[in-house]
C-alpha positions as CSV (number, residue, x, y, z in Angstrom):
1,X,72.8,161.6,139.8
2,X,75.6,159.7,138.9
3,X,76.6,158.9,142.6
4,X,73.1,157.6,142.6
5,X,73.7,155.8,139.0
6,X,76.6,153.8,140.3
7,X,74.9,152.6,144.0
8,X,72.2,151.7,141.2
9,X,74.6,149.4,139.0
10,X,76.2,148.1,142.1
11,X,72.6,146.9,143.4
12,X,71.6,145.5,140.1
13,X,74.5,143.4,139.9
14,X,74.3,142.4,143.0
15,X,70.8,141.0,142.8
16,X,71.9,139.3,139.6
17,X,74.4,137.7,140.6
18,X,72.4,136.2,143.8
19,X,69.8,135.0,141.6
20,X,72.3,133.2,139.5
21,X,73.7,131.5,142.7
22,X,70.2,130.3,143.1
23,X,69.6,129.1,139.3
24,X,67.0,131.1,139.2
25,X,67.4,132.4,135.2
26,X,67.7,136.2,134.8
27,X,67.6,137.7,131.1
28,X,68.3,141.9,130.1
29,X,69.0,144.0,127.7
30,X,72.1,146.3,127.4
31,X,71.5,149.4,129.6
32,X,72.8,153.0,128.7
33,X,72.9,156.1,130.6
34,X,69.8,157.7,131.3
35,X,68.7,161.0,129.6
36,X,65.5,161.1,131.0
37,X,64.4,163.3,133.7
38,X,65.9,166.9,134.6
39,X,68.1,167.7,137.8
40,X,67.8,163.8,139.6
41,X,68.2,160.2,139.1
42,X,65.6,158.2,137.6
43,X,65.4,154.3,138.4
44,X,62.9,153.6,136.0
45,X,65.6,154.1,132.9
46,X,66.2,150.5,133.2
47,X,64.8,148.2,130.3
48,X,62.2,146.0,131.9
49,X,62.1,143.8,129.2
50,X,62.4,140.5,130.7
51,X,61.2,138.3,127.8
52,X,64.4,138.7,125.5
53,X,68.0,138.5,125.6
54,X,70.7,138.9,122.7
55,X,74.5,138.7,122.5
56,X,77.2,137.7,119.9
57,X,78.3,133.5,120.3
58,X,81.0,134.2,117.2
59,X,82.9,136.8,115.9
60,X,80.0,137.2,113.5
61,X,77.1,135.6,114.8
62,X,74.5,137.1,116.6
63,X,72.1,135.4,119.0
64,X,68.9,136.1,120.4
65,X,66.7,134.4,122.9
66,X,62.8,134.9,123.5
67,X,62.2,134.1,126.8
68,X,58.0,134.5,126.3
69,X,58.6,130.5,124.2
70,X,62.2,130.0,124.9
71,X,63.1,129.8,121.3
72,X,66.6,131.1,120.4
73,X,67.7,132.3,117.1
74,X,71.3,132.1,115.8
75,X,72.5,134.6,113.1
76,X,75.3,135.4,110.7
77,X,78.5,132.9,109.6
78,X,81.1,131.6,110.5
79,X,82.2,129.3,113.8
80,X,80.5,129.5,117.0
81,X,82.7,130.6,120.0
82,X,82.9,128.0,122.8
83,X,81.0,128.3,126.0
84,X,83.8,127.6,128.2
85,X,85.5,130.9,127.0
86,X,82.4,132.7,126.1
87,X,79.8,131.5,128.8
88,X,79.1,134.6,130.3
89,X,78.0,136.4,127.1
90,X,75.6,133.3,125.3
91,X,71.7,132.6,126.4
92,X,70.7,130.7,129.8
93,X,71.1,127.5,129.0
94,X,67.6,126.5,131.1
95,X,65.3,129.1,129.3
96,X,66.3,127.5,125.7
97,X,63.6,125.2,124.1
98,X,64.0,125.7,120.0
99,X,66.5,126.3,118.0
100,X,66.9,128.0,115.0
101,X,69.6,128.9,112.2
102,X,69.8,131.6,109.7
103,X,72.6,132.6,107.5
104,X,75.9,129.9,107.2
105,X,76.8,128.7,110.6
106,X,79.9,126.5,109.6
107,X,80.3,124.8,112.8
108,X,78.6,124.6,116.6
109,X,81.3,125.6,119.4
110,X,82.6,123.3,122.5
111,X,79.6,122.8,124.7
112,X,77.3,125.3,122.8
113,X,74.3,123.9,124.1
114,X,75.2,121.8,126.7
115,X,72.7,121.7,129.8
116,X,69.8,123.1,127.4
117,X,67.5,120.7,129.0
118,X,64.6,121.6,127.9
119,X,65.6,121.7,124.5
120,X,63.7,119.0,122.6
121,X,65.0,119.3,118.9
122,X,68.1,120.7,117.2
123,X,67.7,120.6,113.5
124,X,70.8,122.0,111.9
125,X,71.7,123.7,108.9
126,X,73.6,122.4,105.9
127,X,76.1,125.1,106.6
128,X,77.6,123.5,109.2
129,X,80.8,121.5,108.8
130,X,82.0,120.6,112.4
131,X,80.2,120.6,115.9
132,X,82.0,120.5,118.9
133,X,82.9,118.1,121.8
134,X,79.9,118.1,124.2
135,X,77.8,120.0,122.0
136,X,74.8,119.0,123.3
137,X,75.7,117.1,126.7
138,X,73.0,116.8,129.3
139,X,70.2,118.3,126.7
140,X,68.2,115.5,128.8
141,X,64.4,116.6,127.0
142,X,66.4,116.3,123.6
143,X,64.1,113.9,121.9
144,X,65.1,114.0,118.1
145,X,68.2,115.7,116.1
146,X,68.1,116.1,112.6
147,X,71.9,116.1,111.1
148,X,73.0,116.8,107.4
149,X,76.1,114.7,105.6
150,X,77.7,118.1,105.1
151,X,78.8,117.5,108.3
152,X,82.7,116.3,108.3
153,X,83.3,115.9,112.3
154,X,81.2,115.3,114.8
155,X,83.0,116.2,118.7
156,X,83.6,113.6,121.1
157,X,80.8,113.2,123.8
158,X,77.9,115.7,121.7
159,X,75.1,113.3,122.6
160,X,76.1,112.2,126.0
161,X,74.1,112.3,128.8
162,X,71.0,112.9,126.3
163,X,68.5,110.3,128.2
164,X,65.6,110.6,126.7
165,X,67.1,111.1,122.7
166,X,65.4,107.8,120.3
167,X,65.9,109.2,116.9
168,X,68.5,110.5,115.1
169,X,67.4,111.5,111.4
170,X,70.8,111.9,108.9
171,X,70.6,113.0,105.5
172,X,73.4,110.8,104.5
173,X,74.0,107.1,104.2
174,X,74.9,104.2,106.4
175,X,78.7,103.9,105.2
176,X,78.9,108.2,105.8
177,X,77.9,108.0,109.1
178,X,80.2,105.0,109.6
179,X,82.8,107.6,108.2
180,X,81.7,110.6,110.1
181,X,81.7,108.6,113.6
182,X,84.9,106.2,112.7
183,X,86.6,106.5,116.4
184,X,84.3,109.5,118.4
185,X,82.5,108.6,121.5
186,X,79.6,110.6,120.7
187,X,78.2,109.5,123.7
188,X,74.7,108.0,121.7
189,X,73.1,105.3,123.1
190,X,72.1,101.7,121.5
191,X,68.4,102.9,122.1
192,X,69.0,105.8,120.2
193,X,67.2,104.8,116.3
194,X,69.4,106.5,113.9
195,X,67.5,107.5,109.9
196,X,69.4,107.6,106.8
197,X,66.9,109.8,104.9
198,X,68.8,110.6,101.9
199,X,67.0,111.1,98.4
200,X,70.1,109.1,97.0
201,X,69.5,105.3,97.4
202,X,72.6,103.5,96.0
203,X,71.4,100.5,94.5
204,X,74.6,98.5,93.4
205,X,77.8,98.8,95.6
206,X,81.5,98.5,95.1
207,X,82.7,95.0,95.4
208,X,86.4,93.8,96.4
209,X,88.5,93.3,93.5
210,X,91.4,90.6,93.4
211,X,93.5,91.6,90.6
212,X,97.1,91.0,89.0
213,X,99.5,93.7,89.2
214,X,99.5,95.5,85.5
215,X,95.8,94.5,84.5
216,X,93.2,97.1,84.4
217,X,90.7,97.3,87.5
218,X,87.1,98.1,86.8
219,X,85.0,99.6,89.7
220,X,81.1,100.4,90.2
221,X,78.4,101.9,92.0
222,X,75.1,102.1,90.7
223,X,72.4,105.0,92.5
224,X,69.5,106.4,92.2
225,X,68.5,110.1,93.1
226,X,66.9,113.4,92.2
227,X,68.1,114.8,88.6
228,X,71.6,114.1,87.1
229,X,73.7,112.3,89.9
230,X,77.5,113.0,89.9
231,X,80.4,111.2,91.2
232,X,83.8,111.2,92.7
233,X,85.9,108.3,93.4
234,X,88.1,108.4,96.8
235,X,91.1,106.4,98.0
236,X,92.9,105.3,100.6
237,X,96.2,103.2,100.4
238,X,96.9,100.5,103.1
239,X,98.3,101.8,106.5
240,X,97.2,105.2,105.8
241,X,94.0,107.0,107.5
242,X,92.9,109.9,105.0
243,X,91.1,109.4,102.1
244,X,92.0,111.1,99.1
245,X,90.2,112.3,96.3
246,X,90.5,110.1,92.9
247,X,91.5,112.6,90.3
248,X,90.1,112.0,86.9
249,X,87.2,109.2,88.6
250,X,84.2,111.2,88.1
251,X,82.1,108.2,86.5
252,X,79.6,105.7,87.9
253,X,82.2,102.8,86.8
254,X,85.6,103.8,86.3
255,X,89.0,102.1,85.5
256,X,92.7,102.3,86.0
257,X,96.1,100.0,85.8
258,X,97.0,98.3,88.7
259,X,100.5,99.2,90.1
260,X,102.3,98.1,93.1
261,X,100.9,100.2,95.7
262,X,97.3,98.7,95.4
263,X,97.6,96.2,97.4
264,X,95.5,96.2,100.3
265,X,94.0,100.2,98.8
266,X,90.1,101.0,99.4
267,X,87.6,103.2,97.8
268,X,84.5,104.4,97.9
269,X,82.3,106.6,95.4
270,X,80.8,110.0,96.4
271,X,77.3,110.6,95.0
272,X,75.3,113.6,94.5
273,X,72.5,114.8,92.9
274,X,70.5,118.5,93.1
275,X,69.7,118.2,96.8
276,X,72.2,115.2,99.1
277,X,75.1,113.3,98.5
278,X,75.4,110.4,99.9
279,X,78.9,107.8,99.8
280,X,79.1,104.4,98.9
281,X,80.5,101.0,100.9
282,X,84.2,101.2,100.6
283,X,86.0,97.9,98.5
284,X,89.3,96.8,98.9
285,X,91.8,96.0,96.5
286,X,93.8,92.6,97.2
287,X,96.8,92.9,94.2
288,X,98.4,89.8,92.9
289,X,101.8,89.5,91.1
290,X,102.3,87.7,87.8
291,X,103.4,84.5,87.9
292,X,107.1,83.6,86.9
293,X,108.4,80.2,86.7
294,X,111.8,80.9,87.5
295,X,113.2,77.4,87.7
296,X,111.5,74.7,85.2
297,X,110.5,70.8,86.0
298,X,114.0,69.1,84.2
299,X,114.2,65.6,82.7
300,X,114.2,62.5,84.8
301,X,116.0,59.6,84.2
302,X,115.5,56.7,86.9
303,X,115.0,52.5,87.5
304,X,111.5,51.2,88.2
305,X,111.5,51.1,92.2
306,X,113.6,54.1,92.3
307,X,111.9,57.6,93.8
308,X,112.0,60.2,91.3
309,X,111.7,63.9,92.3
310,X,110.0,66.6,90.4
311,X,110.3,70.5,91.3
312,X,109.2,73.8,90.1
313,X,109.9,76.8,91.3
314,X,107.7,80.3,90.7
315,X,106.8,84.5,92.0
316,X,103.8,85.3,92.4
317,X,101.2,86.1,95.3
318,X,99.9,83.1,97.3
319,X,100.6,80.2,95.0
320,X,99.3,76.8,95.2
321,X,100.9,73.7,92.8
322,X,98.6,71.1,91.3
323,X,101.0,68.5,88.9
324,X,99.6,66.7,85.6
325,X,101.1,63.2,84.1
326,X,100.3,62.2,80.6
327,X,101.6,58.4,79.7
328,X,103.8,57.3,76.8
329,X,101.2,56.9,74.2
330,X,98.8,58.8,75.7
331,X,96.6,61.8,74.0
332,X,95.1,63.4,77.3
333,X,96.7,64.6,80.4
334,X,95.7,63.5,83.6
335,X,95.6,65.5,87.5
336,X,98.4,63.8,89.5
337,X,95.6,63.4,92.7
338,X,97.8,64.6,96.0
339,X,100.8,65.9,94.1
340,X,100.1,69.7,94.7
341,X,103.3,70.9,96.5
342,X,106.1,73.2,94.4
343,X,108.6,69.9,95.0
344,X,107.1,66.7,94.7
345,X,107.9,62.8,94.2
346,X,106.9,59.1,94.1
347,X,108.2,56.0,93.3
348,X,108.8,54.8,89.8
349,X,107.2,52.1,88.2
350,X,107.7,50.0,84.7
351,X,104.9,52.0,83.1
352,X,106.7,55.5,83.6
353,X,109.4,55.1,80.7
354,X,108.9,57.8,78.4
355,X,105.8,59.3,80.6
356,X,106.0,63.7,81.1
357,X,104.7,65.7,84.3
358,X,104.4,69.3,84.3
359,X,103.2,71.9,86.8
360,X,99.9,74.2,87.2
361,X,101.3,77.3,89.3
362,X,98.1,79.6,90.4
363,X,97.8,82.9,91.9
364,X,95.1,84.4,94.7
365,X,93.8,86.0,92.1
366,X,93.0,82.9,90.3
367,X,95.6,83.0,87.5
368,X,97.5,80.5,86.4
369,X,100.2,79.3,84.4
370,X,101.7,76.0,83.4
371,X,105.4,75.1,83.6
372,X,107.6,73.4,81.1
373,X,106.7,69.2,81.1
374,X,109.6,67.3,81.8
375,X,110.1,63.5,80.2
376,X,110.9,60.7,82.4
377,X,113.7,58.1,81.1
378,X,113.0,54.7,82.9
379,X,116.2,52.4,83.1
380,X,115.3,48.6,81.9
381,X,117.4,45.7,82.7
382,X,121.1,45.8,82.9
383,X,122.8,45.3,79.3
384,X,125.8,43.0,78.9
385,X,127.4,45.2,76.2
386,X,130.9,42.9,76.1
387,X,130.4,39.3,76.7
388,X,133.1,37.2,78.1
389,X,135.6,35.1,75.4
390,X,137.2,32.1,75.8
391,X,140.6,31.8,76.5
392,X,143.9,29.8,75.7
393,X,146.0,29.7,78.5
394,X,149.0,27.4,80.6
395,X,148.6,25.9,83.2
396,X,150.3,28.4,86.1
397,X,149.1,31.4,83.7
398,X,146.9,34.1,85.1
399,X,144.0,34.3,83.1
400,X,141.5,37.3,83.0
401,X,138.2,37.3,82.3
402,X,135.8,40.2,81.4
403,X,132.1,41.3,81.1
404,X,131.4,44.5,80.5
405,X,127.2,45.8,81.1
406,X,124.8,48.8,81.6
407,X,123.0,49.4,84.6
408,X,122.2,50.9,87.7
409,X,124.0,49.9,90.9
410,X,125.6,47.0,89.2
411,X,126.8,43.9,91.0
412,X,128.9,40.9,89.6
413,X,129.0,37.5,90.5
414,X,130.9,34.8,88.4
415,X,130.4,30.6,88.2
416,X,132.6,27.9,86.5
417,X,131.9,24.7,85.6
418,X,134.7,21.7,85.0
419,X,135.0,19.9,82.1
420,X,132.8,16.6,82.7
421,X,130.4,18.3,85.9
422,X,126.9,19.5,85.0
423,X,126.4,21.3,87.7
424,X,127.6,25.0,87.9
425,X,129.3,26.3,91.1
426,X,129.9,29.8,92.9
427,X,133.4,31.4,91.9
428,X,133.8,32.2,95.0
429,X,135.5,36.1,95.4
430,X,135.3,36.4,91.7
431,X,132.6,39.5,92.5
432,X,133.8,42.4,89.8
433,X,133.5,42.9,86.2
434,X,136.8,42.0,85.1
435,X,138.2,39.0,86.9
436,X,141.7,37.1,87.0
437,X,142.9,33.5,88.5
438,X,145.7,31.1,88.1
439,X,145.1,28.4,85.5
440,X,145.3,24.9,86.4
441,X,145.7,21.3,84.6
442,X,142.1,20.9,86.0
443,X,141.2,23.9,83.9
444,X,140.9,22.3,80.2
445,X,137.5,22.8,79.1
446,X,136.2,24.2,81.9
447,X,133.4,26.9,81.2
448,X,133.1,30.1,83.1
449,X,130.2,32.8,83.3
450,X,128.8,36.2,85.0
451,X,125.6,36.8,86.5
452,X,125.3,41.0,87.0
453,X,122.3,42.0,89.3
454,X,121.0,45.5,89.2
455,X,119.7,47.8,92.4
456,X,116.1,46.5,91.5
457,X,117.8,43.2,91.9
458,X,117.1,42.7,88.3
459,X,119.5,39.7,86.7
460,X,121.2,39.2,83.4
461,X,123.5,36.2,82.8
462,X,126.3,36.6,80.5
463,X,127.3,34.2,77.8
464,X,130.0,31.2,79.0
465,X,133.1,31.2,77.9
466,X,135.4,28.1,77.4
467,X,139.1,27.5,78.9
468,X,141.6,26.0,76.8
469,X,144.8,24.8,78.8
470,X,147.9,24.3,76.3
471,X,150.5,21.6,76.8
């Protein structure tokens, strides 16, 4: 009998294999040795039950196909084994047509269910937290799959080659599928309709905050949803990729001290209630600094027609300058139109003489602050403050003479006129504020004078003074 056993296991095995080489699909049970019978073989011990297969697709999952409506039922917990290592003991792929899960699945293996294509909807459990890469490739009758948010990957290619799937229902949000998909070819199409069906509708999302580093940040979400809703704040700091969980943010609007490493942070609010939890638009943080003024406007003192330069200089976080005058005698200031650089300047005029400018210095966050004002001193005409006196002297003397003024740029030029002559003349040479010549008989009485020009070319004469030649 067991001669006859063994030419009958080798025959079987034969025959299934050929069928398989001609996709035609072939389904048993587990066969046992035969106690049936007495003193010979007995073919018919074999289970004739074609309608049904079963197997194990995880170390603790447990499978079974009936072949009568081709619906296949998963069992137990844990991950499901991959079909590339595992093929030869999960279901033919062509006999499946429904799915169904019981127990806690926690995630669907590498190409579980690709080439089920007659398979026309996958619905899967909350349980699961991960489905593999080509999950569900070529299921080309797949119509409609029905995802949960508990889902936190989602493998590269699942969807592909899935021609005739146009809905995609997911129990979570917009902004969680943005999340769960963020760089995965899943191999969907842009005629595939996808349905955020979650009883959570956020109403009121994060905005983006600009804010000063040190001031406290306010953040909001507002939802709606079944029972109490909870909530948990995440972030993620600029030129990082994993979110974190926000310790202590468990409240619809929450608050916290901004400190250097905001800049450029995001975060998003996690929202559940007794059945879904959905997350909401992520915001960004844009962090200014506080403004310092670290050099103030100082003091001017200039000549009318003489450019006069005004500077400030600040910290801060994208700073823009606007400048403010206010007249001597004037109550109000006024905006300085076109002077809105951090170093600025124009030319000064007779009416700037005790005038005062100062500097509005304003962050990207909109705050500002004002410098210092700094008092322009306006130089009037050039002051003679020693006049020139008249002088005894003898003929073949030299004799000085000597004006002494105020001014900018100062220049000298001195006249004379004789003794008799109404006219003056140019002292020719005589260009400097003290002066000196050899007296002359011609000299008695003769009168002599300065004119002193400014860098405005402003004049002032001098007083004359008389020459008195002694004998």
């Amino acid at each position: 009998m067991k001669t006859k056993y063994l030419k009958c296991m080798a025959a079987a095995a034969a025959l299934i294999l050929l069928f398989a080489l001609s996709g035609v699909s072939v389904y048993a049970d587990s066969v046992g040795d035969s106690t049936s019978g007495s003193g010979g073989d007995n073919d018919s011990d074999w289970n004739d039950d074609w309608n049904s297969a079963s197997g194990k697709c995880g170390d603790n999952i447990d499978w079974f196909l009936d072949n009568s409506d081709g619906s296949l039922t998963i069992n137990g917990s844990g991950s499901m084994w991959s079909r590339t290592t595992h093929g030869d003991k999960l279901w033919n792929t062509g006999a499946v047509k429904s799915v169904s899960f019981s127990g806690s699945i926690t995630s669907i293996g590498f190409e579980a269910f690709a080439g089920c294509n007659n398979l026309k909807l996958i619905t899967l459990p909350r349980s699961v937290k991960t489905i593999g890469d080509k999950a569900f490739m070529g299921c080309s009758s797949l119509r409609k799959a029905e995802l949960v948010n508990t889902v936190n990957r989602i493998g590269e290619n699942c969807f592909a080659d899935c021609g005739v799937l146009t809905d995609l229902y997911f129990t979570g949000s917009r902004q969680d599928w943005l999340f769960l998909v963020n760089g995965v070819q899943t191999g969907l199409t842009s005629d595939v309709f996808l349905h955020y069906n979650s009883t959570i509708d956020v109403t009121s999302q994060p905005v983006n905050v600009k804010a000063a580093l040190g001031t406290t940040v306010k953040f909001s979400v507002k939802a709606e949803g079944n029972g109490t809703l909870q909530y948990q704040w995440y972030y993620r700091k600029k030129g990082t990729s994993a979110w974190n969980i926000w310790k202590g943010h468990t409240t619809a609007t929450t608050s916290a001290v901004a400190n250097d490493t905001w800049n450029g942070m995001q975060l998003y609010c996690r929202i559940q209630d007794s059945i879904n939890y959905v997350s909401s638009d992520p915001c960004v943080v844009t962090l200014s600094y506080p403004i310092v003024i670290q050099t103030q406007p100082t003091d001017v003192t200039t000549s009318a027609g003489s450019t006069a330069k005004f500077s400030v200089k600040a910290q801060g976080s994208g700073l823009q300058y606007q400048w403010y005058y206010k007249k001597a005698g004037a109550g109000a200031w006024s905006l300085w139109r076109g002077h809105t650089t951090a170093t600025t300047s124009a030319v000064a005029n007779d009416t700037w003489d005790g005038m005062q400018v100062y500097c509005l210095v304003t962050d990207g966050s909109g705050a500002s602050l004002n410098s210092q004002p700094a008092t322009i001193k306006l130089n009037g005409m050039p002051k003679i403050t020693l006049q020139p006196s008249d002088v005894t002297t003898k003929a073949g003397e030299v004799t000085k003479f000597i004006v002494k003024a105020q001014g900018s740029n100062l220049k000298y030029q001195w006249y004379y006129k004789k003794a008799g002559v109404t006219a003056w003349s140019l002292w020719r040479g005589h260009i400097t504020a003290t002066t000196s010549a050899t007296a002359n008989a011609t000299w008695n009485g003769m009168q002599v004078y300065c004119v002193i020009t400014d860098g405005f070319g402003r004049k002032v004469s001098s007083k004359s003074s008389t020459v008195t030649i002694k004998k």
